[in-house]
Gaussian input, Z-matrix of N, CA and C with variables (Angstrom, degrees):
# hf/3-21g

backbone

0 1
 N
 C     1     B1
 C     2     B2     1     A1
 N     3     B3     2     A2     1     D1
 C     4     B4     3     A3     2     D2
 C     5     B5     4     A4     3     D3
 N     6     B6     5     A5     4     D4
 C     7     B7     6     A6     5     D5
 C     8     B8     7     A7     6     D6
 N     9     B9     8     A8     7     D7
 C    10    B10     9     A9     8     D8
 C    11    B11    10    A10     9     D9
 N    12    B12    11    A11    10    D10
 C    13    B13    12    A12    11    D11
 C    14    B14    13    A13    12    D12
 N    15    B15    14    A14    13    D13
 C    16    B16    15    A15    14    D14
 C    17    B17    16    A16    15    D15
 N    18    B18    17    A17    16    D16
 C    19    B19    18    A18    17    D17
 C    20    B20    19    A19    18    D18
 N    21    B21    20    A20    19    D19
 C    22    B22    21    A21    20    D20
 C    23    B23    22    A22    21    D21
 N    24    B24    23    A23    22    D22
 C    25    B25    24    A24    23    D23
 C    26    B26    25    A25    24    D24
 N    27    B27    26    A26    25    D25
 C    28    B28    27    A27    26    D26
 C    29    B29    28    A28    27    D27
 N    30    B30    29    A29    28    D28
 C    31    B31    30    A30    29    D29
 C    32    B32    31    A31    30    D30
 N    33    B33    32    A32    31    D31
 C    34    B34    33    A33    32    D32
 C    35    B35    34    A34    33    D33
 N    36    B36    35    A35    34    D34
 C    37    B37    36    A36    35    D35
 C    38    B38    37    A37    36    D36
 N    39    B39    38    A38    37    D37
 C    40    B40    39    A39    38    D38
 C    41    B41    40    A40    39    D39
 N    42    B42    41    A41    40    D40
 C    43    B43    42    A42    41    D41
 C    44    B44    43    A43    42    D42
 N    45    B45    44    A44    43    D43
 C    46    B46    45    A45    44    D44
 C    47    B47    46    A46    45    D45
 N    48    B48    47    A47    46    D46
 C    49    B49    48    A48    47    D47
 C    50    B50    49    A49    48    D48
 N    51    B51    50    A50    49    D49
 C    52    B52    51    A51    50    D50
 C    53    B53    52    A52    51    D51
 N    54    B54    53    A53    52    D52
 C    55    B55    54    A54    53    D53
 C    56    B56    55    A55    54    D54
 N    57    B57    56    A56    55    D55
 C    58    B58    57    A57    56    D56
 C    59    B59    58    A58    57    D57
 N    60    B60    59    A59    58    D58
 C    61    B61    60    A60    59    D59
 C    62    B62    61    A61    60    D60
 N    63    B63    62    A62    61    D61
 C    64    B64    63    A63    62    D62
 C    65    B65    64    A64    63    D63
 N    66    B66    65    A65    64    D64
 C    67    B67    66    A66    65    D65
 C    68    B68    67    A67    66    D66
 N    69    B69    68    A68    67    D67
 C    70    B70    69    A69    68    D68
 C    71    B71    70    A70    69    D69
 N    72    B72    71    A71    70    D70
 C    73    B73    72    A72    71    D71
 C    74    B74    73    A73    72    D72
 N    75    B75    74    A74    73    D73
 C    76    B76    75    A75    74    D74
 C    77    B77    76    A76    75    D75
 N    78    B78    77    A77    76    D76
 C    79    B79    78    A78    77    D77
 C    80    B80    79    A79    78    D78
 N    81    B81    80    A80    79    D79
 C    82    B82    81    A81    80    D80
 C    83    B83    82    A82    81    D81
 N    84    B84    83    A83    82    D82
 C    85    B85    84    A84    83    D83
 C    86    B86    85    A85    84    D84
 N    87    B87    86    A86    85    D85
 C    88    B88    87    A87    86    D86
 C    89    B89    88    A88    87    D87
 N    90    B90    89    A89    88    D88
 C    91    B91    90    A90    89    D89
 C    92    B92    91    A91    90    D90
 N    93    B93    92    A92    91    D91
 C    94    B94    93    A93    92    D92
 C    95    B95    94    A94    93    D93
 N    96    B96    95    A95    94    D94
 C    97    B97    96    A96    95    D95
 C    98    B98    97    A97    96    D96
 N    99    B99    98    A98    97    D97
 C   100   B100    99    A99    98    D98
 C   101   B101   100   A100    99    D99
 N   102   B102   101   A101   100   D100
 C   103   B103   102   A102   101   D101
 C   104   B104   103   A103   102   D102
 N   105   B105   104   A104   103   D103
 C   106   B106   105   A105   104   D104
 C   107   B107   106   A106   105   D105
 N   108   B108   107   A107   106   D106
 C   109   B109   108   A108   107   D107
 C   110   B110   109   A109   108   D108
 N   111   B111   110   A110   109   D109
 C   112   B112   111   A111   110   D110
 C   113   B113   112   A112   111   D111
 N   114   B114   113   A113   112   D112
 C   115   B115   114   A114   113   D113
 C   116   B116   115   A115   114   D114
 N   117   B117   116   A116   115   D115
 C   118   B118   117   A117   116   D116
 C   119   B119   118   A118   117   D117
 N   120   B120   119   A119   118   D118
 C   121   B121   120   A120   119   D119
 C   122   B122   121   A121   120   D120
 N   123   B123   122   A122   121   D121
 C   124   B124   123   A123   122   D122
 C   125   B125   124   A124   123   D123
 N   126   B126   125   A125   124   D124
 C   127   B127   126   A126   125   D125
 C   128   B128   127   A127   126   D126
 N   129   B129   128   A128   127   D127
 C   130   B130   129   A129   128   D128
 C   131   B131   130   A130   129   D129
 N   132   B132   131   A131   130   D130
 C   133   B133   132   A132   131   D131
 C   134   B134   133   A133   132   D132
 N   135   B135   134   A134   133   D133
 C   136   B136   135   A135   134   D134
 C   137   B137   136   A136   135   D135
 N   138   B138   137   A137   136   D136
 C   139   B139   138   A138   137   D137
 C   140   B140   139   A139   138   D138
 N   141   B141   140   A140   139   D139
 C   142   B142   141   A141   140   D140
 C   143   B143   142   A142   141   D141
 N   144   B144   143   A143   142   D142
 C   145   B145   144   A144   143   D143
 C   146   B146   145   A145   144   D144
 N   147   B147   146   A146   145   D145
 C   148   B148   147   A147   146   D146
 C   149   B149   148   A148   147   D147
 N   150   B150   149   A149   148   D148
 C   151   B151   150   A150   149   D149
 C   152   B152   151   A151   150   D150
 N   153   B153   152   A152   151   D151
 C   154   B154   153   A153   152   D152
 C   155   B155   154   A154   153   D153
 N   156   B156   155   A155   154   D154
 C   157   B157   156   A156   155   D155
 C   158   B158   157   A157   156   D156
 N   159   B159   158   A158   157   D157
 C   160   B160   159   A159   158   D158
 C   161   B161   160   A160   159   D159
 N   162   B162   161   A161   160   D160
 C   163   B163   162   A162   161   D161
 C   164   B164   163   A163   162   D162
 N   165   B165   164   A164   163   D163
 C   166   B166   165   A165   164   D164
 C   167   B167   166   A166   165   D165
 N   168   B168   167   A167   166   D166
 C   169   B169   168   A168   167   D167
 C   170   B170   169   A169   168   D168
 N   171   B171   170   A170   169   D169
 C   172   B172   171   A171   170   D170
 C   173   B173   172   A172   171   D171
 N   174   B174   173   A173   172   D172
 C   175   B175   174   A174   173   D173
 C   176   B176   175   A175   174   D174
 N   177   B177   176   A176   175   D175
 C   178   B178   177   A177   176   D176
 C   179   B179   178   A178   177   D177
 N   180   B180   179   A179   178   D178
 C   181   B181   180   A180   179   D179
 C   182   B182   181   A181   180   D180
 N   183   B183   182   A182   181   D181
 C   184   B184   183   A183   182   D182
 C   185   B185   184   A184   183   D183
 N   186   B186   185   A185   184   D184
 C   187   B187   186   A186   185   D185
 C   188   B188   187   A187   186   D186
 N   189   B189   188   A188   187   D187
 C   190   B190   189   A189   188   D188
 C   191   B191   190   A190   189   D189
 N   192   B192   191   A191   190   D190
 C   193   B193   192   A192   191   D191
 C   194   B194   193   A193   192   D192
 N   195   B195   194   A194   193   D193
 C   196   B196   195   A195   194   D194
 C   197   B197   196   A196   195   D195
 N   198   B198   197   A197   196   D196
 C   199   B199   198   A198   197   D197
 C   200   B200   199   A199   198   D198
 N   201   B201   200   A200   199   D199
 C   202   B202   201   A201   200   D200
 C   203   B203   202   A202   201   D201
 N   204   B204   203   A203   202   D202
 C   205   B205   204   A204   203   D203
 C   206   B206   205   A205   204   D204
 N   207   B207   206   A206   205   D205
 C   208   B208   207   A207   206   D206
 C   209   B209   208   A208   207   D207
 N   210   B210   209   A209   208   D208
 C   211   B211   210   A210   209   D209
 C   212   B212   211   A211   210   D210
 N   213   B213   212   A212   211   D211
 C   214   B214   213   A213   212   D212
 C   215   B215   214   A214   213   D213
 N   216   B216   215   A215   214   D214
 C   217   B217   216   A216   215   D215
 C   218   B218   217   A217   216   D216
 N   219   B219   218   A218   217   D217
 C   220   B220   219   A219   218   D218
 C   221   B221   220   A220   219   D219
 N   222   B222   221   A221   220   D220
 C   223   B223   222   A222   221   D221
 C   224   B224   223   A223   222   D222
 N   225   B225   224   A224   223   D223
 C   226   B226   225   A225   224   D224
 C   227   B227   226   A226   225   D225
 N   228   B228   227   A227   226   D226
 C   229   B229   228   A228   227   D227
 C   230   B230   229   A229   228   D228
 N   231   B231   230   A230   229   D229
 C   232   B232   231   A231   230   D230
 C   233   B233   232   A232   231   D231
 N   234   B234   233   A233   232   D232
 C   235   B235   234   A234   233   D233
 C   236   B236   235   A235   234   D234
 N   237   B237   236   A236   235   D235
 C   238   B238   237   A237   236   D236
 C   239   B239   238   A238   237   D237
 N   240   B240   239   A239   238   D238
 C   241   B241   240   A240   239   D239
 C   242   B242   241   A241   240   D240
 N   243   B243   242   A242   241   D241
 C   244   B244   243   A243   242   D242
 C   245   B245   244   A244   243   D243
 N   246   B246   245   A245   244   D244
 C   247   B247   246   A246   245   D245
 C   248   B248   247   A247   246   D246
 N   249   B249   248   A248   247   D247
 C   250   B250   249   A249   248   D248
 C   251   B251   250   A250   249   D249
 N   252   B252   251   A251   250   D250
 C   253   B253   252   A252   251   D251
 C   254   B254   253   A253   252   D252
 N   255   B255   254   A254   253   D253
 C   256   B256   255   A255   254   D254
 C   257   B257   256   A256   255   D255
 N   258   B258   257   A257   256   D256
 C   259   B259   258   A258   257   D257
 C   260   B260   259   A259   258   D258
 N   261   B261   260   A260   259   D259
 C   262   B262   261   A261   260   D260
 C   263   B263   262   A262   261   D261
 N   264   B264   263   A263   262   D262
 C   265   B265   264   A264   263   D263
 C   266   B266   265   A265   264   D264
 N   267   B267   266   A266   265   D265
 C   268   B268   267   A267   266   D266
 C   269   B269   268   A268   267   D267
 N   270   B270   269   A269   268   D268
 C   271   B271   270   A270   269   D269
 C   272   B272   271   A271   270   D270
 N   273   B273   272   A272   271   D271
 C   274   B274   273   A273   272   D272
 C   275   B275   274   A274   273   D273
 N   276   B276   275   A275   274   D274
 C   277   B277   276   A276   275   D275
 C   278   B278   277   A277   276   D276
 N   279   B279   278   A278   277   D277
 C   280   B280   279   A279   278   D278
 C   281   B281   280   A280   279   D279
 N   282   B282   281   A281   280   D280
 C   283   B283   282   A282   281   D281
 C   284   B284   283   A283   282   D282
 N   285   B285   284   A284   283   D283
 C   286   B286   285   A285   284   D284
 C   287   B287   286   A286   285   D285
 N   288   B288   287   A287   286   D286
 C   289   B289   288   A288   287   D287
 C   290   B290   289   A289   288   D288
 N   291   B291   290   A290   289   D289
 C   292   B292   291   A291   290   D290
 C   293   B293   292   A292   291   D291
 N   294   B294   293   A293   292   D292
 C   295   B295   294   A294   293   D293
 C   296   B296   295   A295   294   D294
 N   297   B297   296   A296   295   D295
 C   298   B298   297   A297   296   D296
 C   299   B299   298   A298   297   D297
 N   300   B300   299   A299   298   D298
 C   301   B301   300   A300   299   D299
 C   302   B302   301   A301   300   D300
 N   303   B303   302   A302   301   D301
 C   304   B304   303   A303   302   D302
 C   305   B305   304   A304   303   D303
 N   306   B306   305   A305   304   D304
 C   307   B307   306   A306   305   D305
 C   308   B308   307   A307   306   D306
 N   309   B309   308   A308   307   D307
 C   310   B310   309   A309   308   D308
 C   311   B311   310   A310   309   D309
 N   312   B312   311   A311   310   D310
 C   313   B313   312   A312   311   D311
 C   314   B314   313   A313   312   D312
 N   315   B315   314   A314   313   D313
 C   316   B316   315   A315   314   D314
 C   317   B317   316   A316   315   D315
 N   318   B318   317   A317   316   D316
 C   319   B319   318   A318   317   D317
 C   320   B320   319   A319   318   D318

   B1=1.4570
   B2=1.5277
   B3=1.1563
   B4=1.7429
   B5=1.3192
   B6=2.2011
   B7=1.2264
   B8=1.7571
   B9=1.1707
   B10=1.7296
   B11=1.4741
   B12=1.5580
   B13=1.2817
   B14=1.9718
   B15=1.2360
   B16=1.5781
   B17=1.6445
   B18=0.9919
   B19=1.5850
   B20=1.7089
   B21=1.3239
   B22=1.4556
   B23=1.4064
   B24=1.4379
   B25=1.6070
   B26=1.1866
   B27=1.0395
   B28=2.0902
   B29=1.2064
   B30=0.9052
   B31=1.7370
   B32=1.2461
   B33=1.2204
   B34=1.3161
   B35=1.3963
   B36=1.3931
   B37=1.6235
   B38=1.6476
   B39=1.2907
   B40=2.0654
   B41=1.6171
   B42=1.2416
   B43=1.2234
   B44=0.7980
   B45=1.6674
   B46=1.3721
   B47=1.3959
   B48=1.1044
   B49=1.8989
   B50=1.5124
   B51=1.2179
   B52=2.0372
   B53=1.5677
   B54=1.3696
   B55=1.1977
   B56=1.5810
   B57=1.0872
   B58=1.6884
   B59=1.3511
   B60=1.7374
   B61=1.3117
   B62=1.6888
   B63=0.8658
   B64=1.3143
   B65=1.2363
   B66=1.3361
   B67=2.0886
   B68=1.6903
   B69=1.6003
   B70=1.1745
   B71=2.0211
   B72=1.4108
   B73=1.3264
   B74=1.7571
   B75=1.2059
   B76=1.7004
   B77=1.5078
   B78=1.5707
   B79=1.7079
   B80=1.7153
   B81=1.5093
   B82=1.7987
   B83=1.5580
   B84=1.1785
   B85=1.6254
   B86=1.7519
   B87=1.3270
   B88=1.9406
   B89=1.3391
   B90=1.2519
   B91=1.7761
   B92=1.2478
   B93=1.3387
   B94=0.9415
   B95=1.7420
   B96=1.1082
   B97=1.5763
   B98=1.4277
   B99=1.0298
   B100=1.3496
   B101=1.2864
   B102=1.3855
   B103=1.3903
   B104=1.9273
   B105=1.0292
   B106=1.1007
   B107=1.4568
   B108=1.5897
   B109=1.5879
   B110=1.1486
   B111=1.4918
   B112=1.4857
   B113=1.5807
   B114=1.0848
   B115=1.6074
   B116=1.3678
   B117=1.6462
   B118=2.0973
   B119=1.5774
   B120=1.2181
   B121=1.8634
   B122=1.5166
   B123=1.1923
   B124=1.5974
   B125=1.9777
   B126=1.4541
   B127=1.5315
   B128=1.3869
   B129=1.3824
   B130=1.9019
   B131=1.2783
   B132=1.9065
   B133=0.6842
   B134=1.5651
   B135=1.6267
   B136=1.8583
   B137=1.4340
   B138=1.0400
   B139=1.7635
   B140=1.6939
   B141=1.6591
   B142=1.4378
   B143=1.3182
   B144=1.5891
   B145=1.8235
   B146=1.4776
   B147=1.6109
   B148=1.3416
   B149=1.5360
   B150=1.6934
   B151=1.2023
   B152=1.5366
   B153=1.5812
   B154=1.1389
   B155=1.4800
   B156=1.5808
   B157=1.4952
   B158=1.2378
   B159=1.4306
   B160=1.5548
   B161=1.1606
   B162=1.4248
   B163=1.2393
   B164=1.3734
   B165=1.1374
   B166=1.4396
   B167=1.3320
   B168=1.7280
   B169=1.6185
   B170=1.6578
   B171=0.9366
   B172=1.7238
   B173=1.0693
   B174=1.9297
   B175=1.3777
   B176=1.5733
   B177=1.8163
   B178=1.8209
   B179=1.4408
   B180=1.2320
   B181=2.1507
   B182=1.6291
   B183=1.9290
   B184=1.2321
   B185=1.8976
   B186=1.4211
   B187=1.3162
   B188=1.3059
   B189=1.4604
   B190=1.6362
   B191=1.2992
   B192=1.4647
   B193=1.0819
   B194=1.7054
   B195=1.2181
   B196=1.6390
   B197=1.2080
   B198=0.9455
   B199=2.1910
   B200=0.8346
   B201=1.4111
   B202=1.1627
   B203=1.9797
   B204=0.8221
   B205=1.4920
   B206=1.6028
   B207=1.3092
   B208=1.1238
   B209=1.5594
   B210=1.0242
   B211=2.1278
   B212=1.3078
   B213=1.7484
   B214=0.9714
   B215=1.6076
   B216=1.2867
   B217=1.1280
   B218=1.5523
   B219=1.4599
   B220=1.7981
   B221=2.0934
   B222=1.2159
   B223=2.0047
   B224=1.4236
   B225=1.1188
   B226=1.8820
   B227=1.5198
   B228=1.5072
   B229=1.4336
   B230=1.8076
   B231=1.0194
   B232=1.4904
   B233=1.7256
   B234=0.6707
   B235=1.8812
   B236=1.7938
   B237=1.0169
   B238=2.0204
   B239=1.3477
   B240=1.4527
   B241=1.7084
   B242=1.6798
   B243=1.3548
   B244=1.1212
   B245=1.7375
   B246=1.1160
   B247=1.5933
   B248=1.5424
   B249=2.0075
   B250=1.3813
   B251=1.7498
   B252=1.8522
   B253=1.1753
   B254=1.5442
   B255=1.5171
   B256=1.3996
   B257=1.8975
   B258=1.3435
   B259=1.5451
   B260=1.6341
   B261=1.3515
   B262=1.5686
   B263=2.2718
   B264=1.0623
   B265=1.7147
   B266=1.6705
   B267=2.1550
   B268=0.9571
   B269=1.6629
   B270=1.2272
   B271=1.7850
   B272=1.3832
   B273=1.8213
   B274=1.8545
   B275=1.4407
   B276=1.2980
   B277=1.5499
   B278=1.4448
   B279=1.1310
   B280=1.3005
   B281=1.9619
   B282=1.9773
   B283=1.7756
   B284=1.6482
   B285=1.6529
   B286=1.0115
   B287=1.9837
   B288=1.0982
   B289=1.4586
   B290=1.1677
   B291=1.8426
   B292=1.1682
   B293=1.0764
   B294=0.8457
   B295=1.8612
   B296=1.2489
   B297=1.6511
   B298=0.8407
   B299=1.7861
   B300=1.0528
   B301=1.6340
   B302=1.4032
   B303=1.4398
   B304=1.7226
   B305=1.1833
   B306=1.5127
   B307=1.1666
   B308=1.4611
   B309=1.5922
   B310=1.4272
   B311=2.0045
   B312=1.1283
   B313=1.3526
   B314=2.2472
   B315=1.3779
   B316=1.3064
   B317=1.4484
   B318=1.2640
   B319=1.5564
   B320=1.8113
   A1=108.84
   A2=105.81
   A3=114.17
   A4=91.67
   A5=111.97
   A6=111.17
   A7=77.89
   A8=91.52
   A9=120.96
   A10=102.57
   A11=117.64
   A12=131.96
   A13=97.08
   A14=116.05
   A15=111.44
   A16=104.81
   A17=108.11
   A18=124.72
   A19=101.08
   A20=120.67
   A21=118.29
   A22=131.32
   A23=125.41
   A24=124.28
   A25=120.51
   A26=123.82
   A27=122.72
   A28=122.35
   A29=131.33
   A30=122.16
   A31=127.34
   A32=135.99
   A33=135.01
   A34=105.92
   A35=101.39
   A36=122.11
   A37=102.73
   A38=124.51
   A39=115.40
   A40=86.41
   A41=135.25
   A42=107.37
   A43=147.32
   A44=118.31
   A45=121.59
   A46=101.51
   A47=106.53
   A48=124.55
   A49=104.66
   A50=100.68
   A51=101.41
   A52=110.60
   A53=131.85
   A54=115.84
   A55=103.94
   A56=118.93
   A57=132.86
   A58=110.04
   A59=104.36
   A60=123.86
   A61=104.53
   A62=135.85
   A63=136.51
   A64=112.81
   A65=126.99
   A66=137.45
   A67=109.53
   A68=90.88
   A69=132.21
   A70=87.49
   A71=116.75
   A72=122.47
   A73=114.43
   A74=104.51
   A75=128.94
   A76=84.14
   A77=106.28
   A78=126.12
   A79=100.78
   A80=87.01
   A81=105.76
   A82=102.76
   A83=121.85
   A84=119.13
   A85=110.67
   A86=116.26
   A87=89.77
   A88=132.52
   A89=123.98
   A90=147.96
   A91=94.55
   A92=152.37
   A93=133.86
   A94=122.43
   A95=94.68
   A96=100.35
   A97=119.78
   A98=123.28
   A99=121.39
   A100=133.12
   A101=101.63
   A102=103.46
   A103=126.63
   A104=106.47
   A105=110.36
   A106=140.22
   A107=93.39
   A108=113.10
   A109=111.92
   A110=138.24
   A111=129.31
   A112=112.58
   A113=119.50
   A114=137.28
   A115=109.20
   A116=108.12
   A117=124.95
   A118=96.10
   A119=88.04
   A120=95.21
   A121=98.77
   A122=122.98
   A123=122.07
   A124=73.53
   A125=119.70
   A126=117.03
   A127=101.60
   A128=98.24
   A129=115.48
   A130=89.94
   A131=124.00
   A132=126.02
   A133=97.84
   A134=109.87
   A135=123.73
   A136=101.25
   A137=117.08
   A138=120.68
   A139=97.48
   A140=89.55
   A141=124.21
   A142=100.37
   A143=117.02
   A144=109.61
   A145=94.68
   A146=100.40
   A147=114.77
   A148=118.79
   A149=121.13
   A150=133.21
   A151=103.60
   A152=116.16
   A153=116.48
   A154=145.34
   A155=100.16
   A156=118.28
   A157=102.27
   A158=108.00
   A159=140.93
   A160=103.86
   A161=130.74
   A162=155.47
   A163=132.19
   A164=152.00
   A165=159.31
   A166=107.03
   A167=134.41
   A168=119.54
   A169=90.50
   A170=92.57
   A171=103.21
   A172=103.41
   A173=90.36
   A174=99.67
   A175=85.59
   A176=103.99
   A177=103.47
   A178=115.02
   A179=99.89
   A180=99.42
   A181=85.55
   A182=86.18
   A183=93.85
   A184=114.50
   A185=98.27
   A186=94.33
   A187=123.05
   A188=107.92
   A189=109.82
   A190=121.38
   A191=115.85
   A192=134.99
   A193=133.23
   A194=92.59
   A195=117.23
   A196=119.21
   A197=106.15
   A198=115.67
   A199=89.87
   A200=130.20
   A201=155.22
   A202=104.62
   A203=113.36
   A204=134.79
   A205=108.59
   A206=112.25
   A207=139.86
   A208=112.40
   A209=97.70
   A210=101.68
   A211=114.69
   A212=115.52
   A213=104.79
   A214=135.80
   A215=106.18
   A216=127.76
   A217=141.93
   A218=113.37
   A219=122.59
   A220=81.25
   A221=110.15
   A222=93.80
   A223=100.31
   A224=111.22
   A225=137.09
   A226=110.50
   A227=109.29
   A228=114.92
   A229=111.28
   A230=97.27
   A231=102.08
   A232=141.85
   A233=120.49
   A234=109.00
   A235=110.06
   A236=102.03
   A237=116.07
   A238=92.37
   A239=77.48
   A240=99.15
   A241=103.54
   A242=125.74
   A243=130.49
   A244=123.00
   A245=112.05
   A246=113.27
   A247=117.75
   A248=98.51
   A249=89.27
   A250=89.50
   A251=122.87
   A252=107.65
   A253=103.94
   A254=125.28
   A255=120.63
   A256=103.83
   A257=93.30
   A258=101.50
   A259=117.10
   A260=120.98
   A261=109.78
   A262=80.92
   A263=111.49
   A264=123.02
   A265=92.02
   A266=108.35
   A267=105.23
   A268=119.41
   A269=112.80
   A270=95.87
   A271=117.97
   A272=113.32
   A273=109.08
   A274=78.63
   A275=142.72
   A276=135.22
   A277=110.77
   A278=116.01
   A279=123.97
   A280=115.09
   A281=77.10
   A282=98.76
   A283=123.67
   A284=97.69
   A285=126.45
   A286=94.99
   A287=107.36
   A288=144.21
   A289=112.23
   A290=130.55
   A291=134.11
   A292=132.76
   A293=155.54
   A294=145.07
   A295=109.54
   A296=137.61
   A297=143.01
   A298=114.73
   A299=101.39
   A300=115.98
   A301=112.76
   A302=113.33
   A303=110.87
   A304=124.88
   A305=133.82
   A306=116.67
   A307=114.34
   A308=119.83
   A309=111.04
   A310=94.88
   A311=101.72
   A312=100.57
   A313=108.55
   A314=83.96
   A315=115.11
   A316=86.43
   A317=148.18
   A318=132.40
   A319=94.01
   D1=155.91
   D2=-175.46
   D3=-131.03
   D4=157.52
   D5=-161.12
   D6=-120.32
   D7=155.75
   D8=-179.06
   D9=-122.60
   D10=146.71
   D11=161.94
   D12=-116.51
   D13=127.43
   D14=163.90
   D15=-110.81
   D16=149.74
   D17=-163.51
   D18=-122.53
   D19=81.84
   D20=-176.62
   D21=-104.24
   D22=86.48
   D23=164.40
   D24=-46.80
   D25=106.95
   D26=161.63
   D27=-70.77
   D28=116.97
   D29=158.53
   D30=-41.72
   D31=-136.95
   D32=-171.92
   D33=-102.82
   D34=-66.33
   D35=174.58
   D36=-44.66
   D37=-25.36
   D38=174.40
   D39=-87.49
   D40=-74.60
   D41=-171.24
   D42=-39.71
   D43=-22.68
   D44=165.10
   D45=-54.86
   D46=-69.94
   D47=-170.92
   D48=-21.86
   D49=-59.62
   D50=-178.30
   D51=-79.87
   D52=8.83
   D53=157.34
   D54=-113.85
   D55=9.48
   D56=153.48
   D57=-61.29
   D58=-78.78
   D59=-168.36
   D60=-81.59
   D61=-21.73
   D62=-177.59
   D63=87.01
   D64=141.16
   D65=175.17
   D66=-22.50
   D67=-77.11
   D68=-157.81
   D69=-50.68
   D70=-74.57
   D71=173.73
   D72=-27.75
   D73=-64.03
   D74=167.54
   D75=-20.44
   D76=-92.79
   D77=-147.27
   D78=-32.82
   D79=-51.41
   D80=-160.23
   D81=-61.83
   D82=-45.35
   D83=174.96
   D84=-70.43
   D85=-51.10
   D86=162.80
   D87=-56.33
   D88=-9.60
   D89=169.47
   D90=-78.49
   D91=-39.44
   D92=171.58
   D93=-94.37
   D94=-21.98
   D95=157.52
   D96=-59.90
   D97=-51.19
   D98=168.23
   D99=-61.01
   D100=-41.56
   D101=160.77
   D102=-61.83
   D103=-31.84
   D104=162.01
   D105=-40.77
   D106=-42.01
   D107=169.37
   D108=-85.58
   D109=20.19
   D110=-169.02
   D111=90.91
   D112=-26.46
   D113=-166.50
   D114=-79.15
   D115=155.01
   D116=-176.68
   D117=-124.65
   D118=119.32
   D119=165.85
   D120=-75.00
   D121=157.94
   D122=-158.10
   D123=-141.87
   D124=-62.03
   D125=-173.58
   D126=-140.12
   D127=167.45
   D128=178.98
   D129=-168.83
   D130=115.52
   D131=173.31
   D132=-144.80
   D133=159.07
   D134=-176.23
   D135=-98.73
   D136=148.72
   D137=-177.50
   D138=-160.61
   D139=149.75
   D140=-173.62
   D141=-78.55
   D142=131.59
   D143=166.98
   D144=130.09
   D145=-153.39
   D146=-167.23
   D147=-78.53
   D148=-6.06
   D149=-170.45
   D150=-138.40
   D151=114.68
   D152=164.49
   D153=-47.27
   D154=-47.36
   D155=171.61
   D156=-145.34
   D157=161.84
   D158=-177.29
   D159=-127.47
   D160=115.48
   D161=145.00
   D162=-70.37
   D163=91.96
   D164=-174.37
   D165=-93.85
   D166=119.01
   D167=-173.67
   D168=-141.75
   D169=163.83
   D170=144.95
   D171=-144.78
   D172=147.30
   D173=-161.34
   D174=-129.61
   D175=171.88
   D176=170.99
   D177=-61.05
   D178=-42.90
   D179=-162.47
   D180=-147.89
   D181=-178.22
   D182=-176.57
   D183=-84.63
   D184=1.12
   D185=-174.28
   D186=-98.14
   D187=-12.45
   D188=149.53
   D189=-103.35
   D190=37.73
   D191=138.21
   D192=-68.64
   D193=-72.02
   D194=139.97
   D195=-16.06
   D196=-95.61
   D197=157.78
   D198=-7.29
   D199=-100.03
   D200=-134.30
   D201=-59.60
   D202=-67.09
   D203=157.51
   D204=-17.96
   D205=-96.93
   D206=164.19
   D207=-20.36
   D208=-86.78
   D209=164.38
   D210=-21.23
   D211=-71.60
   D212=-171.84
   D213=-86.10
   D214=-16.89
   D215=145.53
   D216=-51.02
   D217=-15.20
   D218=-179.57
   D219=-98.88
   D220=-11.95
   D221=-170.30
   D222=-66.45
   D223=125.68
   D224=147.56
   D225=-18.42
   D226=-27.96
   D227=179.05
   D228=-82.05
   D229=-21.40
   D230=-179.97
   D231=-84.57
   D232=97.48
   D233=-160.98
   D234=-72.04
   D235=-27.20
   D236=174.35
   D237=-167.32
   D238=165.74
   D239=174.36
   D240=-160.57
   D241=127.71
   D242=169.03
   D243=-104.12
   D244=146.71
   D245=178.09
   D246=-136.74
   D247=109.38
   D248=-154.19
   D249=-105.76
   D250=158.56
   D251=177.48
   D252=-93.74
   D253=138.98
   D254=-179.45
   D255=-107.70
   D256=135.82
   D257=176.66
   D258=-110.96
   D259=163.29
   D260=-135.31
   D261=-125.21
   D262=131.87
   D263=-169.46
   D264=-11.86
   D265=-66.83
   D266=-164.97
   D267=-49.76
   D268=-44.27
   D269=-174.01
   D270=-84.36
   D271=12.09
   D272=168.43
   D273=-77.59
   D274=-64.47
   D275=-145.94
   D276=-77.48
   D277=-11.34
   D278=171.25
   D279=-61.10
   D280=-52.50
   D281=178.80
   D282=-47.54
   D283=-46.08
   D284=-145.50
   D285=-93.21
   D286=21.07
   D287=-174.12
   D288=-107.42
   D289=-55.09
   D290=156.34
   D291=-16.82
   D292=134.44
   D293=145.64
   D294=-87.16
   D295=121.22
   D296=-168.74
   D297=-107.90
   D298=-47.65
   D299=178.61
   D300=74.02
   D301=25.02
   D302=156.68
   D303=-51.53
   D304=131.99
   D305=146.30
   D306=-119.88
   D307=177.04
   D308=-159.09
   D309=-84.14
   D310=-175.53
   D311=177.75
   D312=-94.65
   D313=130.55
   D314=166.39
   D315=89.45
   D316=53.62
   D317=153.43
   D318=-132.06

């Protein structure tokens, strides 16, 4: 499994929706959305600023990621939505294991 952060702005019309349906309701129905696809909500939290909610999942692959993405992201309720992939200490040091053989340009 790979861990996902989603980064979701609502429009007006979703905000209504979650002071309809309530936060708490909200959280609990993307927890089960995810689970649905094979996937563990790990967090679901609301935040002040340029991003409404923060989503933390793991999901199986990247393609029910996608799904996942995509779905909720084409809703009318949504103004953006970002999907970032998060990597866990062990696989930066894992990475950082590679040999790549970049060099910058012109050296």
């Amino acid at each position: 499994m790979a861990t996902y952060m989603f980064k979701v702005c609502y429009t007006t019309e979703g905000l209504q929706g979650v002071r309809k349906e309530g936060a708490a309701a909200r959280g609990a129905f993307i927890g089960q959305l995810i689970e649905s696809v094979g996937g563990s909500l790990e967090s679901f939290y609301y935040a002040f600023g340029d991003t409404d909610v923060y989503v933390i999942a793991d999901l199986p692959d990247q393609a029910t990621a996608a799904a996942f993405a995509t779905a909720v992201g084409a809703s009318e309720a949504i103004s953006s939505f970002e999907t970032v992939v998060l990597l866990s200490p062990q696989e930066v040091d894992a990475a950082m294991k590679i040999s790549v053989g970049y060099r910058p340009p012109g050296k």
